[in-house]
C-alpha positions, -999 to 999 in steps of 0.1 A, spaced: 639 -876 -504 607 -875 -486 589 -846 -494 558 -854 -464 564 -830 -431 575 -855 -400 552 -834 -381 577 -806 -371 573 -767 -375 600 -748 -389 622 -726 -363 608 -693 -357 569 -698 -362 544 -696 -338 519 -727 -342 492 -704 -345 503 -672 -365 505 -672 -405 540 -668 -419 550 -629 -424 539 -619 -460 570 -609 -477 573 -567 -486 576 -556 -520 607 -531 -528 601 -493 -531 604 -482 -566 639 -460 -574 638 -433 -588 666 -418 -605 690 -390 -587 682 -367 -620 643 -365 -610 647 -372 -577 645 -329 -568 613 -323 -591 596 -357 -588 565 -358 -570 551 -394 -554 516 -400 -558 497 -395 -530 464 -418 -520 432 -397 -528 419 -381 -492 385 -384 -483 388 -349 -460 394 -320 -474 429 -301 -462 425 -275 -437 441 -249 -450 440 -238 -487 468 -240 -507 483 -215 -527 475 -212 -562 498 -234 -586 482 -221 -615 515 -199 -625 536 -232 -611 562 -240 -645 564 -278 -635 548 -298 -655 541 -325 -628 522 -300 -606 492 -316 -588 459 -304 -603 439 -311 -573 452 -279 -559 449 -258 -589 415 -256 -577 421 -238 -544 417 -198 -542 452 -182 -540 462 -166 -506 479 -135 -505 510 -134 -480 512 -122 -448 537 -94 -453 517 -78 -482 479 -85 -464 489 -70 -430 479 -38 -426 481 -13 -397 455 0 -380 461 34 -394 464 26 -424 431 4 -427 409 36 -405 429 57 -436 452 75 -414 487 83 -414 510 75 -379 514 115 -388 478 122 -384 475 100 -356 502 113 -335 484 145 -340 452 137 -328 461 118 -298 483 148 -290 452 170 -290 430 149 -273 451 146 -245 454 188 -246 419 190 -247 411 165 -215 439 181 -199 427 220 -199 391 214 -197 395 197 -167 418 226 -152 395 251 -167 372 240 -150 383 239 -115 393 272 -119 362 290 -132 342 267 -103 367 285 -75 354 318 -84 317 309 -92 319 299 -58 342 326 -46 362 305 -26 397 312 -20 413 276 -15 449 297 -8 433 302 28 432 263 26 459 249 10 490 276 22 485 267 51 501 238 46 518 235 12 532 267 4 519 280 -35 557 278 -48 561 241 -39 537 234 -63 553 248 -91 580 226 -78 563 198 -81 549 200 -114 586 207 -124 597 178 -109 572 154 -127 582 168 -156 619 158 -155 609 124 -144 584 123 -174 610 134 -200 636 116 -189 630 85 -172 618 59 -199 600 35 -176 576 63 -170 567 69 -209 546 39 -205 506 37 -200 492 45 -174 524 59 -152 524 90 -181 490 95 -177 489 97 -143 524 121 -144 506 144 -168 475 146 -143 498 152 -116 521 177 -131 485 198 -146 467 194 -114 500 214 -93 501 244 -120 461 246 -111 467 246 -70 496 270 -76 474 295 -102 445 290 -76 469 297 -43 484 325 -57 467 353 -76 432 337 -86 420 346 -60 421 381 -63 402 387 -94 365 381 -97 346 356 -118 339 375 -151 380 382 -152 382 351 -148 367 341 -180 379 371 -203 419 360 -190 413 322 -199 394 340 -230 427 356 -242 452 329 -231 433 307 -253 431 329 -281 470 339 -279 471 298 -281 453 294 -310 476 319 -326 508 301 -315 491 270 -327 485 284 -360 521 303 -364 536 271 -357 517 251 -380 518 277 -412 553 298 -408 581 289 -424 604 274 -404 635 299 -413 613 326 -396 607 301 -358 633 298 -336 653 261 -341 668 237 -312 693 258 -305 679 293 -304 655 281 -282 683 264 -264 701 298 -261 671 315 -251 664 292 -224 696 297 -206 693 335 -209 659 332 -190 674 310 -164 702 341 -158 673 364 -157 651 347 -137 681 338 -110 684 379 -111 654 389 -101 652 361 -73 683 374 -59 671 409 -61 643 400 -45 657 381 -19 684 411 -7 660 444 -14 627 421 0 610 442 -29 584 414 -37 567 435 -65 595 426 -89 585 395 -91 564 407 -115 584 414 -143 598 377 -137 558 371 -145 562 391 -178 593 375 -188 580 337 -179 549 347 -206 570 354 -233 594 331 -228 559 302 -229 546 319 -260 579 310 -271 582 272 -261 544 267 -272 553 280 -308 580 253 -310 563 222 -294 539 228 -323 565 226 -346 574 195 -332 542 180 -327 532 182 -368 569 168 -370 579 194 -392 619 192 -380 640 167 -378 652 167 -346 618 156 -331 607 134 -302 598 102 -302 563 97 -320 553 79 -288 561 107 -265 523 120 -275 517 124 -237 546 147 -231 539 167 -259 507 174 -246 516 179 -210 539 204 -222 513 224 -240 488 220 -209 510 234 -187 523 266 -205 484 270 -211 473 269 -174 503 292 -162 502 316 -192 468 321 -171 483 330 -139 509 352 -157 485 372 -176 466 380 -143 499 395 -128 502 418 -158 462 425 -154 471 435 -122 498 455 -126 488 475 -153 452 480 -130 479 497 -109 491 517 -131 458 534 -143 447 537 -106 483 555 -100 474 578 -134 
């Protein structure tokens, strides 16, 4: 046999390309390693870049000790903290401040449009009646305030921002329109003087009575359909005698019945039942409070009045 080439590449090679080295079999590993076994990685020149976690605790035997090295990482469910929690306040707290803050915006702001109006001495009623009558309003603001209660597209930033603006900014036009006028400056200040004080008191019954002594959901519930009765009473009264001074006593009756709803917003507010409103509803809370504020002002100057009546008649 001649063993010299007749000059002839084999099929399948190129004349110019070496033949294809030959790969060497991957070594087997056996099925009862195979889960723990780890294969030996080539040493990197770059540094991962992320830590890994700390194997140091790691029971296998064939942990890598490259790793070992790394600081341990603490998971993300036990590091994340909320923002309350890391300023070192409760959602409780929280709620609670925000409430008050928004109170506290709300009535100086109508404070002071009121106390300006008689520093000034100028009766925008003249103004204003003329085209929006003082009761619409008080319409008004009630209006906003179903929509803010109940409507959950508008318990978002900014629309219940703007709502509460809205809804304290009417019970201020319909105080102004209606009986502000008529009293002079340094009333002015003693009766928002008192209304804040008789606050302050509601505040603090709420906060520090036991609830078995404050009326629950449904006394208030109760109470509030017995002042609707009422209230529809004297309007008809008023509307077949045309005896417009009894709406005053529907002025005495709407201040107790505020005291009344103030004392349990509080309640609610420090979350001390369980049937309370959302912890979001911060804005509504406050409104709420704003507005009995502003019109427990306009209530206490019909009683002023009327019992400056009565002396005169003595």
């Amino acid at each position: 046999m001649n063993s010299q080439s007749d000059g002839r590449r084999p099929m399948g090679l190129c004349p110019r390309s070496p033949s294809r080295p030959t790969r060497k079999p991957l070594p087997k590993v056996s099925n009862s390693a195979s889960r723990h076994s780890v294969i030996p990685l080539s040493p990197s020149p770059f540094p991962p870049l992320m830590p890994h976690a700390d194997r140091t605790s790691d029971p296998r035997p064939d942990s890598d000790p490259r790793q070992e090295s790394w600081p341990a990482v603490a998971s993300s469910s036990s590091s994340m903290e909320s923002p309350e929690e890391m300023c070192g306040m409760t959602p409780k707290a929280r709620h609670v401040i925000m409430v008050y803050g928004i109170l506290f915006i709300l009535l100086g702001s109508a404070f002071a449009q009121l106390l300006t109006l008689r520093y000034l001495d100028f009766d925008i009623g003249k103004v204003v009646n003329k085209a929006v009558a003082s009761t619409t309003w008080m319409l008004m603001a009630l209006v906003c305030f179903l929509i803010l209660a109940c409507v959950n597209m508008t318990n978002t930033c900014p629309i219940n921002y703007l709502l509460a603006l809205v809804i304290v900014e009417a019970v201020v036009f319909f105080t102004a329109c209606d009986r502000w006028s008529k009293i002079t400056f340094d009333w002015g200040v003693g009766i928002i003087t008192v209304v804040v004080v008789i606050n302050i008191v509601l505040h603090v019954l709420g906060i520090l009575m036991p609830l078995k002594l404050q009326p629950g959901a449904v006394s208030v519930l109760t109470i509030t359909i017995l002042y609707s009765i009422i209230v529809g009473t004297i309007f008809i009264i008023v509307y077949l005698n045309g005896n417009i001074y009894m709406l005053r006593y529907f002025s005495m009756v709407s201040l107790a019945f505020a005291c009344l709803i103030v004392q349990f917003t509080v309640t609610v507010v420090y979350q001390r039942r369980k049937d309370f409103l959302t912890r979001n509803d911060y804005v509504l809370q406050a409104t709420i409070l704003a507005f009995l504020c502003v019109y427990m002002c306009h209530a206490s100057i019909v009683m002023v009045r009327f019992g400056k009546f009565l002396v005169d008649q003595v």
